[in-house]
DSSP file (Angstrom, degrees, kcal/mol; ACC not computed):
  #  RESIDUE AA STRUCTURE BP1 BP2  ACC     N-H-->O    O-->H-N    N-H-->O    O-->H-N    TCO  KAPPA ALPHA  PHI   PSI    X-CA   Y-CA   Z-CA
    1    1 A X    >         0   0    0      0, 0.0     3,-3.1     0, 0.0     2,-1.1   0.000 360.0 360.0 360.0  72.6   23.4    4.1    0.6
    2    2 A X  T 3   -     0   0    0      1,-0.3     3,-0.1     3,-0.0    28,-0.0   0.402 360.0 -40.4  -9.0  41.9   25.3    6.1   -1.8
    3    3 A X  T 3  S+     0   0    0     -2,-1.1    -1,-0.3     1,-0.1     2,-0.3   0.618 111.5 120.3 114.2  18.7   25.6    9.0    0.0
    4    4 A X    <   -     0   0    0     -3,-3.1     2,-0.3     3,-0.0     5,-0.2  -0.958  58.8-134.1-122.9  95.0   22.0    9.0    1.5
    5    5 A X    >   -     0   0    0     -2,-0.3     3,-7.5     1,-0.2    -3,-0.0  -0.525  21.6-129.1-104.0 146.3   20.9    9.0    4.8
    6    6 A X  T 3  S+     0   0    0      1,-0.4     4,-0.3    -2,-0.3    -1,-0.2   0.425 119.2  55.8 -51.5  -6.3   17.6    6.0    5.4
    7    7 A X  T 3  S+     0   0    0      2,-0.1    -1,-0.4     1,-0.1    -2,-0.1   0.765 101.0  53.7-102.5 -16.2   16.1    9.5    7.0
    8    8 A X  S <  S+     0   0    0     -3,-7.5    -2,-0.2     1,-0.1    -3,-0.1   0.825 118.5  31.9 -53.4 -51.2   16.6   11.3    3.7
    9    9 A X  S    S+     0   0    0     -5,-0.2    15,-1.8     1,-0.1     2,-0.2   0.549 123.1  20.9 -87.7 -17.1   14.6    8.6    1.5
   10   10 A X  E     +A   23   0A   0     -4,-0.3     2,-0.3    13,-0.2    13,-0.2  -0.926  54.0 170.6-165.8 152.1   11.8    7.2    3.7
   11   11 A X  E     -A   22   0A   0     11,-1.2    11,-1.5    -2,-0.2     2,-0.4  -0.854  26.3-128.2-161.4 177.5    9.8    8.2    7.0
   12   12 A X        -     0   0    0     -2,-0.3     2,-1.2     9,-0.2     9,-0.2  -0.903  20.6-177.9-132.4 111.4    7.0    6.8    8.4
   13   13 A X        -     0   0    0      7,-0.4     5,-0.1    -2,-0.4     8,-0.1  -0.665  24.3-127.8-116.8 105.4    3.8    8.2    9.5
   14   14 A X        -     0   0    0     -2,-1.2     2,-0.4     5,-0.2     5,-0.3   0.008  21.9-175.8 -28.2 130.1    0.8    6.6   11.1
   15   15 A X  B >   -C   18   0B   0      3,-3.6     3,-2.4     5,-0.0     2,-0.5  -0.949  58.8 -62.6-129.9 113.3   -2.4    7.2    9.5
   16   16 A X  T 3  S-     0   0    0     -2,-0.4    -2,-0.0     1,-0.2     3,-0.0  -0.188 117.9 -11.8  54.3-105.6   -5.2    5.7   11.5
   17   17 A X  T 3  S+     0   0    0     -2,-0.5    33,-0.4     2,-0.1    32,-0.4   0.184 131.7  52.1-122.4  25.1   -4.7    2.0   11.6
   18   18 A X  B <  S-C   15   0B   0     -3,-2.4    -3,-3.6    31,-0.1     2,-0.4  -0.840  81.4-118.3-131.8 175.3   -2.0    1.6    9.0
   19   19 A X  E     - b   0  51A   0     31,-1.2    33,-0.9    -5,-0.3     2,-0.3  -0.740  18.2-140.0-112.6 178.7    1.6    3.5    8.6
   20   20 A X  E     - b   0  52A   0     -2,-0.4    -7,-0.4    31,-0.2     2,-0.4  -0.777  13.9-155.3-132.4 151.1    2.2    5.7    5.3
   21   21 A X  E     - b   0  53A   0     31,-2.5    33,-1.0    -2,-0.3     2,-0.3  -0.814  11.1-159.1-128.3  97.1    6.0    4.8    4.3
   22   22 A X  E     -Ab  11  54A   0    -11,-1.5   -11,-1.2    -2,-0.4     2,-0.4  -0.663   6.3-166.7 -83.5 137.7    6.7    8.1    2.3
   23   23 A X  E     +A   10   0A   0     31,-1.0    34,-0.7    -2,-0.3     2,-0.2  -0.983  17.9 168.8-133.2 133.5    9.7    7.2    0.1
   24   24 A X  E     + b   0  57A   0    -15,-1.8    34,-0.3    -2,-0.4     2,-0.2  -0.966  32.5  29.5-150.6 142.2   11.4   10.5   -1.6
   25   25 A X  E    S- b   0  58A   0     32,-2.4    34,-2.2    -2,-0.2    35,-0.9  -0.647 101.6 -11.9 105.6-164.2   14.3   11.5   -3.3
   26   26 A X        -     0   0    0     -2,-0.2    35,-0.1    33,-0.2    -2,-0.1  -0.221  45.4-170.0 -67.8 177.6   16.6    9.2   -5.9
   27   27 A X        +     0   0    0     -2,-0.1    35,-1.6    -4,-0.1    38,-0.7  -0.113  49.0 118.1-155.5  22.7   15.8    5.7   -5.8
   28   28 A X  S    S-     0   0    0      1,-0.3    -2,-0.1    33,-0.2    32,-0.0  -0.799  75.0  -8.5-138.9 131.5   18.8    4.9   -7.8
   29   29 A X  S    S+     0   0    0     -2,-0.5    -1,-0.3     1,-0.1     2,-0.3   0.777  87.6 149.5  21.2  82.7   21.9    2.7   -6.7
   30   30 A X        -     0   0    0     -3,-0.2     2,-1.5   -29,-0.1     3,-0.3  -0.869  69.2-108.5-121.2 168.4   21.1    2.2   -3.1
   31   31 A X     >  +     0   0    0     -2,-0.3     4,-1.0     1,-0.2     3,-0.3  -0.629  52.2 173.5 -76.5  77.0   21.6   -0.4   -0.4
   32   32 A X  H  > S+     0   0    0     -2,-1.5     4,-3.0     1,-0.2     3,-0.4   0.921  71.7  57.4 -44.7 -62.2   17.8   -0.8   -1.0
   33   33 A X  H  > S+     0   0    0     -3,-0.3     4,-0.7     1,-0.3    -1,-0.2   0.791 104.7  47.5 -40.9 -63.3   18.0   -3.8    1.3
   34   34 A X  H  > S+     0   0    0     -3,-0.3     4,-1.9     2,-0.2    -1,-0.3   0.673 110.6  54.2 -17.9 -51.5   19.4   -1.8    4.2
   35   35 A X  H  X S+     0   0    0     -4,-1.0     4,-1.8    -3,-0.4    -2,-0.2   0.884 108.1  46.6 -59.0 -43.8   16.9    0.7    3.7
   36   36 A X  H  X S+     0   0    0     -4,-3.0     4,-1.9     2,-0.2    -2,-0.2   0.786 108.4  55.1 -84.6  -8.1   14.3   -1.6    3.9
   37   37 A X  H  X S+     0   0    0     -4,-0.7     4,-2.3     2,-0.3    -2,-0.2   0.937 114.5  43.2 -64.6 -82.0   15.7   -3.4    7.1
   38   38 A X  H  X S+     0   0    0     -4,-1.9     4,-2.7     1,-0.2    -1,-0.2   0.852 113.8  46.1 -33.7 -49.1   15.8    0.0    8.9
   39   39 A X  H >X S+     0   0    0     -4,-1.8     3,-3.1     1,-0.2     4,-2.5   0.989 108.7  61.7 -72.3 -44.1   12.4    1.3    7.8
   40   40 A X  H 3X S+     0   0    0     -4,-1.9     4,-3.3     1,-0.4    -2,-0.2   0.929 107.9  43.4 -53.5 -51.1   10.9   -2.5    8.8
   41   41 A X  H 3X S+     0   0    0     -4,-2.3     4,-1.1     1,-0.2    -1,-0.4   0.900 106.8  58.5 -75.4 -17.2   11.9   -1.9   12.5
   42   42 A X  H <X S+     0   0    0     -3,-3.1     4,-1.3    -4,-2.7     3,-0.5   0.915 114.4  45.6 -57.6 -41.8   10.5    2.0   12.3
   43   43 A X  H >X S+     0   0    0     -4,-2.5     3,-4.4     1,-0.3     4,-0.7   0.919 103.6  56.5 -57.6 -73.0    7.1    0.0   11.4
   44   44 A X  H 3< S+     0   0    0     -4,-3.3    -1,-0.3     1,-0.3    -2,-0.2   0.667 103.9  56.9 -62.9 -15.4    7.5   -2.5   14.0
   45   45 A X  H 3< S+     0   0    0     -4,-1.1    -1,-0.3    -3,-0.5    -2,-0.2   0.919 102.7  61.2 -61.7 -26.6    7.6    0.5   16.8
   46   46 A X  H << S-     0   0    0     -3,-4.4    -1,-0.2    -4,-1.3    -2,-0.2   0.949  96.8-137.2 -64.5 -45.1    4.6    1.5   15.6
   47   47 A X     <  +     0   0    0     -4,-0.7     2,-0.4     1,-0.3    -1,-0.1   0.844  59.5 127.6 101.6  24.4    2.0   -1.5   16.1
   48   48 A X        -     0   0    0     -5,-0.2    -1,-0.3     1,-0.0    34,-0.3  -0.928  45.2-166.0-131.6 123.1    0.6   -1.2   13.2
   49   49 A X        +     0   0    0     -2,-0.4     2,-0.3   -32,-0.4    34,-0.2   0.520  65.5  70.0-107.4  10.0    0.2   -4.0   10.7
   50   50 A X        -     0   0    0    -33,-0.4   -31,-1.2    32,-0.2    -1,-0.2  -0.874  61.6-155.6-124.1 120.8   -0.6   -2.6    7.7
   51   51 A X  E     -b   19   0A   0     -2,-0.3     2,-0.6   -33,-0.2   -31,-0.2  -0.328   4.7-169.3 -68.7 129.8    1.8   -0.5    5.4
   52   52 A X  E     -b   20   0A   0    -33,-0.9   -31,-2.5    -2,-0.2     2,-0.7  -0.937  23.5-139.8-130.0 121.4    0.4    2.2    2.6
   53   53 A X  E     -b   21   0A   0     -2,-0.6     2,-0.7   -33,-0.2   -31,-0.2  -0.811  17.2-168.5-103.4 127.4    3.2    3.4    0.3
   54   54 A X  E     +b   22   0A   0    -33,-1.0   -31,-1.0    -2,-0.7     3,-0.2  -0.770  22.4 154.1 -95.4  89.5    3.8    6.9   -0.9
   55   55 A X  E >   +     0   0A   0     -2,-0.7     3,-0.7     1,-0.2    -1,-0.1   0.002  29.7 116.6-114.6  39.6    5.9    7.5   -3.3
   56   56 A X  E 3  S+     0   0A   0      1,-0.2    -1,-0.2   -32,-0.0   -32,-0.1   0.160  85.6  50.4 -92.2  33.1    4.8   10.9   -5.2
   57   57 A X  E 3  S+b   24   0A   0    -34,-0.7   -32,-2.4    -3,-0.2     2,-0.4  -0.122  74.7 120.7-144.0  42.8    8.0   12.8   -4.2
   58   58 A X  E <   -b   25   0A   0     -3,-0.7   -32,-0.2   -34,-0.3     3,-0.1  -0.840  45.8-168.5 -99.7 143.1   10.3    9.9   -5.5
   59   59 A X        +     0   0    0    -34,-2.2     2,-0.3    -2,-0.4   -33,-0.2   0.818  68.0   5.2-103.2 -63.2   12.5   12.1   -8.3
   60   60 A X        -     0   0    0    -35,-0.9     2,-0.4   -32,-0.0    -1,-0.3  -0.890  65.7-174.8-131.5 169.5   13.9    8.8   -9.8
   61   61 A X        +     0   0    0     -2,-0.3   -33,-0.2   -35,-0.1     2,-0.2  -0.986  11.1 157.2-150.2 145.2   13.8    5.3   -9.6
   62   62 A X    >>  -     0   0    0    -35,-1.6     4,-0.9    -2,-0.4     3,-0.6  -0.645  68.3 -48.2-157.0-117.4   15.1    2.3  -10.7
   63   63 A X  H 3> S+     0   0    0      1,-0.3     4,-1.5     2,-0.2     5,-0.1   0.865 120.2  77.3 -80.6 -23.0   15.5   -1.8   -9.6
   64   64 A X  H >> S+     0   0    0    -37,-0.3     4,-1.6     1,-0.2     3,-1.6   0.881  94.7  46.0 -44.8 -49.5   16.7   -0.3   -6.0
   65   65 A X  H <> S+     0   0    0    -38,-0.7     4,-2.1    -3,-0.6    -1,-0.2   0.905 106.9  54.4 -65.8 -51.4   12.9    0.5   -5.1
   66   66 A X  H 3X S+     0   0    0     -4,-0.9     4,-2.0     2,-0.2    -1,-0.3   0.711 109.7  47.8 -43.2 -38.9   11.8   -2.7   -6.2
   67   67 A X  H <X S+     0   0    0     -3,-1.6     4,-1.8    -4,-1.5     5,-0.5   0.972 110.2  53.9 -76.2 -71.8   14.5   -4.3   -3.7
   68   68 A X  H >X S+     0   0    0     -4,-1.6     4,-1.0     1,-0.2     3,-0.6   0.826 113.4  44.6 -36.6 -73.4   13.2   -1.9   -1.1
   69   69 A X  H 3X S+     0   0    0     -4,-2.1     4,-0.8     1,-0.2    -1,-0.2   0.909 115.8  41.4   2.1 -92.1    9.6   -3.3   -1.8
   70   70 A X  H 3X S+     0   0    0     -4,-2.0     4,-3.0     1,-0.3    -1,-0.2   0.732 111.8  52.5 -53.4 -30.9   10.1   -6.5   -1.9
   71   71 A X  H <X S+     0   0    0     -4,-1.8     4,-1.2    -3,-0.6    -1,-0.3   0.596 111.7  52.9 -88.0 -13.6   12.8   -6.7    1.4
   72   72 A X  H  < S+     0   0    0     -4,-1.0    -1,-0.2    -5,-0.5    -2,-0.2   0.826 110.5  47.3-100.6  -2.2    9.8   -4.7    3.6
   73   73 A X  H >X S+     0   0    0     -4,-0.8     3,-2.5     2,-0.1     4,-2.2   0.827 114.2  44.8 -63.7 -59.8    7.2   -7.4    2.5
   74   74 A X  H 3< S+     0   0    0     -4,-3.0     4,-0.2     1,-0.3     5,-0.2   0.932 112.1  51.4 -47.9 -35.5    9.5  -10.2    3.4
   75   75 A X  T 3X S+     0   0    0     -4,-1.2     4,-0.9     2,-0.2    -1,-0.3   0.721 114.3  44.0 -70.1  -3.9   10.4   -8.3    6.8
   76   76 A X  H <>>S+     0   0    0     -3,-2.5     4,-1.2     2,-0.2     5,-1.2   0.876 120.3  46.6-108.4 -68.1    6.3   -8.0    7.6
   77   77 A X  H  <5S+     0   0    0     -4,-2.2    -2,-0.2     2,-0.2    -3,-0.1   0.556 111.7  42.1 -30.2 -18.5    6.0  -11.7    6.4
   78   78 A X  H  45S+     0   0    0     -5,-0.4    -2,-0.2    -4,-0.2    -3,-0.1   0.803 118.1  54.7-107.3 -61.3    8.9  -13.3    8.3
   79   79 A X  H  <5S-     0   0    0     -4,-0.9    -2,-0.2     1,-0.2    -3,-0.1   0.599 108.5-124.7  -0.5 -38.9    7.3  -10.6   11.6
   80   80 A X  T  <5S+     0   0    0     -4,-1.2    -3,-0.2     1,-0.3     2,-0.2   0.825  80.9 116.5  65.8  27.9    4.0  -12.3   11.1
   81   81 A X      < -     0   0    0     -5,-1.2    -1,-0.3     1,-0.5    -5,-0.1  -0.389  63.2 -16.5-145.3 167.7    3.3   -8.8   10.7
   82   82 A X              0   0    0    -34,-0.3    -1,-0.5     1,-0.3   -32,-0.2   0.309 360.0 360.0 -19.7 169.2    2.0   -6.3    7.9
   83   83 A X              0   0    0    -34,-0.2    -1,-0.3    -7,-0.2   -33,-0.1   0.169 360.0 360.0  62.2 360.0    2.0   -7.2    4.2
């Protein structure tokens, strides 16, 4: 993750009956995939099956986030799980 550690860009905080996925920082040439792999199994400790994304302290962005997205739907989908 170009020089970024998966606790640096994302945390996860329970809100009721969903989790909040705060994503912060660059968004910019990352192992997106990785990222989203990591955050998918912080979800699954929780117990929680629906995901709420926050991203108003993202700085930059570009296709990484979109790869981040897309690999934490597929991980809640292949889970039987959120998304």
């Amino acid at each position: 993750m170009a020089g970024l550690s998966s606790a640096s860009v994302w945390v996860v905080r329970p809100e009721g009956d969903q989790s909040v996925l705060i994503l912060r920082s660059d968004w910019t040439a990352i192992d997106a995939t990785c990222a989203a792999q990591c955050a998918a199994v912080a979800l699954e400790r929780t117990g929680l099956r629906s995901i709420a994304y926050d991203t108003s302290e993202i700085s930059r962005w570009d296709s990484s986030l979109l790869v981040f997205v897309s690999s934490m739907r597929h991980a809640g989908r292949s889970a039987g799980r959120f998304c």
